[in-house]
KOLTIDO-101783 format. One record per residue: chain; x negated, y, z negated of N, C-alpha, C in turn. Coordinates in steps of 0.05 Angstrom, whole numbers, plus 32768, in hexadecimal, padded with zeros to 4 digits. Each point is the difference from the previous one (the first is absolute). Example, Ala and Ser with C-alpha at 12.3 -4.5 7.8 and 13.67 -1.06 7.14 Angstrom:
% residues 2
A,7EF8,7F8E,7F64,8012,8018,8000,7FEE,8018,8000
A,8007,8015,800E,7FF0,8018,7FFF,800F,8016,7FF2
END
This chain:
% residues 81
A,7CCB,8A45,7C03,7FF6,8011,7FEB,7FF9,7FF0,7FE7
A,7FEC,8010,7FF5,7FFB,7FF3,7FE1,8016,7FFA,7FF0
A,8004,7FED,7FE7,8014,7FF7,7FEF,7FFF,8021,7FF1
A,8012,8012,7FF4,8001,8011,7FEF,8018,8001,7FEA
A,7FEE,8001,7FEA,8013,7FF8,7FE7,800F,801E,7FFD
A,801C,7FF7,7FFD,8015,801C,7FFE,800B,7FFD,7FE5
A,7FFA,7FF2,7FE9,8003,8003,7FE8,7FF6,8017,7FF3
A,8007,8013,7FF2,7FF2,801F,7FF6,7FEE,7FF6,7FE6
A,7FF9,8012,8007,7FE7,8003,7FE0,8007,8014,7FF6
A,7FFC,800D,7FE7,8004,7FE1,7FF1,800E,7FEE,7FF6
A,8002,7FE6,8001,8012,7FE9,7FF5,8017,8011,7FEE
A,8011,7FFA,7FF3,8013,7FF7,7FE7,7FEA,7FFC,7FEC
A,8007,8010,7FE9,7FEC,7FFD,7FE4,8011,7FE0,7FFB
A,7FE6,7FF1,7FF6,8008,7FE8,7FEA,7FFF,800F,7FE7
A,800F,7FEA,7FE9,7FFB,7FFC,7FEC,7FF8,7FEC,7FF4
A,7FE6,8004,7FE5,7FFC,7FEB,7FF6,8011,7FE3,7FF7
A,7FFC,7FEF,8009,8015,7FF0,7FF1,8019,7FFA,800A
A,8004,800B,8014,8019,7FFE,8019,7FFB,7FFA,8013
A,8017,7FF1,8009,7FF7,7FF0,8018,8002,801E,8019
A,7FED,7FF4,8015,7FFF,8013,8015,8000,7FFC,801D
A,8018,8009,8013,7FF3,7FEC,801F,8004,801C,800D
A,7FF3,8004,8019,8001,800E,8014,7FFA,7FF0,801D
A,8011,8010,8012,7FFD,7FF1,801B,7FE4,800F,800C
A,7FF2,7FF9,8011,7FED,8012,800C,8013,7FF9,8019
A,7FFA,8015,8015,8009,8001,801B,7FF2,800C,801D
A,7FFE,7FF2,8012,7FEA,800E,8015,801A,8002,8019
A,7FF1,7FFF,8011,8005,8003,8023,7FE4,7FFE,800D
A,8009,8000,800F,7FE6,7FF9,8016,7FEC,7FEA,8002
A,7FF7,7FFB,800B,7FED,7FEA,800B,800C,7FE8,8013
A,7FF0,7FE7,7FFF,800B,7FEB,8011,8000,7FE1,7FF5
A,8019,7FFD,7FF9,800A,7FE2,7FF6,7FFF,8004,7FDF
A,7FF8,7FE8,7FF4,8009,8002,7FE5,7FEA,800E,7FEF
A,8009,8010,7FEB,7FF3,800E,7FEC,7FFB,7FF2,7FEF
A,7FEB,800B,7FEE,7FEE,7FF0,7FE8,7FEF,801B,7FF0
A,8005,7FFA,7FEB,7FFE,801C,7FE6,7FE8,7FF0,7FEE
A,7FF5,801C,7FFD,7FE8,7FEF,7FEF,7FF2,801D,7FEB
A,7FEF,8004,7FF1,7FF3,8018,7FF4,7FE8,8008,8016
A,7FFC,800D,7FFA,7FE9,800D,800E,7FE6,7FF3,7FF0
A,7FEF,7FF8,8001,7FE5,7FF3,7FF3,7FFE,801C,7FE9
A,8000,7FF4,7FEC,7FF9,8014,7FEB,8014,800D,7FEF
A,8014,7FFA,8007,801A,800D,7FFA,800D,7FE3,7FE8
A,8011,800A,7FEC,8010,7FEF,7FF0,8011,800D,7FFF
A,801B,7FEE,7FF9,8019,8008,7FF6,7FFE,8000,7FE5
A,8014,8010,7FF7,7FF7,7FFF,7FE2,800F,7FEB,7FF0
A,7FF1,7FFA,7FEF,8004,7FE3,7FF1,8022,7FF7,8001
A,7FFC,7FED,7FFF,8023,7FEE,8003,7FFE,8001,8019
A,7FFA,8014,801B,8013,7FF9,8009,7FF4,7FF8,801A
A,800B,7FF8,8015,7FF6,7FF2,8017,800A,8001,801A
A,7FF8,7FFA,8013,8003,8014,8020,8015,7FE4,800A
A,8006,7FFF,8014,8009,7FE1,8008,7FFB,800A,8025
A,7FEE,7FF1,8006,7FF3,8001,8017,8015,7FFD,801B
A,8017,7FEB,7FFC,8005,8006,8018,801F,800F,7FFB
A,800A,8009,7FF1,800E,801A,7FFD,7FFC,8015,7FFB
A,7FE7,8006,7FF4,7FF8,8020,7FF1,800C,8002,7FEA
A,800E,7FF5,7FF5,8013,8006,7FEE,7FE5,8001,7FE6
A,800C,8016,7FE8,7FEA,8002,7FEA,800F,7FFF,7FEA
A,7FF4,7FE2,7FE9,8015,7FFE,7FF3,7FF7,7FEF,7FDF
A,800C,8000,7FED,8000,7FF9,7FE8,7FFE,8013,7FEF
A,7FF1,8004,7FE1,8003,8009,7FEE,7FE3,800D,7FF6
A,7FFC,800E,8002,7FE9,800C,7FFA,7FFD,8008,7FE0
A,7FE8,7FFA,8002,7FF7,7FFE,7FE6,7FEE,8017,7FF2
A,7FFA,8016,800E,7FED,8012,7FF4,8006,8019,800D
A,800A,8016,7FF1,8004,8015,800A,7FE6,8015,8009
A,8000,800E,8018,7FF7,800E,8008,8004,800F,801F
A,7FF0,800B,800E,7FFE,7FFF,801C,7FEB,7FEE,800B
A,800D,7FF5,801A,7FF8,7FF4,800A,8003,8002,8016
A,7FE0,8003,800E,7FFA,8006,8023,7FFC,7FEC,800E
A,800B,7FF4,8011,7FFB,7FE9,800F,800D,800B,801F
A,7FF4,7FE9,8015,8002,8005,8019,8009,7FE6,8012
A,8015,8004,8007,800F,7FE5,8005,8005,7FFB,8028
A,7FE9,7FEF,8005,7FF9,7FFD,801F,801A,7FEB,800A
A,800B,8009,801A,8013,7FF7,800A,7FEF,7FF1,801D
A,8008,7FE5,800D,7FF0,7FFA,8014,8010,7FF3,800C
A,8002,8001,8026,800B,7FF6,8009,7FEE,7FE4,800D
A,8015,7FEF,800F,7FF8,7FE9,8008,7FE5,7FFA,8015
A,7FF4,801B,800B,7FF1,8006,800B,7FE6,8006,7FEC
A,8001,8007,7FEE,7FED,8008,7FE9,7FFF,8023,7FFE
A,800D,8004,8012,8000,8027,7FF6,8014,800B,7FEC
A,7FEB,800C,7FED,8012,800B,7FE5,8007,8020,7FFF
A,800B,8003,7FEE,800B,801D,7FFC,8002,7FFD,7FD8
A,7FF5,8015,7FFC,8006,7FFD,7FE3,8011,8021,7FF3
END
């Protein structure tokens, strides 16, 4: 089966100016996972994805909402986002 991310939407609100981490978490697919944005998609300022944990993390710098789409891929190249 496809990789499918079981982390909920939406995230934990950040705050400006505070530090911030979240785990992302999947199941499924075959061999090792690899996290990336979806083409077009940003995190919002400060903070940054870490590709081979999912983990989403630092201090953001500008309040607002922010829509982004975070592709999960297994070792085969089939994603689930």
């Amino acid at each position: 089966p496809a990789p499918t991310i079981t982390t909920p939407s939406p995230l934990p609100n950040a705050s400006t100016n505070t530090p911030y981490s979240v785990a992302l978490a999947a199941t499924g697919g075959t061999g090792t996972r690899t996290w990336s944005l979806q083409q077009g998609s940003s995190l919002p300022p400060g903070l940054s994805l870490n590709s081979q944990t999912g983990g989403i993390s630092g201090t953001p710098t500008q309040a607002g909402i922010f829509n982004f789409t975070v592709v999960v891929t297994d070792s085969l190249g089939v994603t689930g986002s």
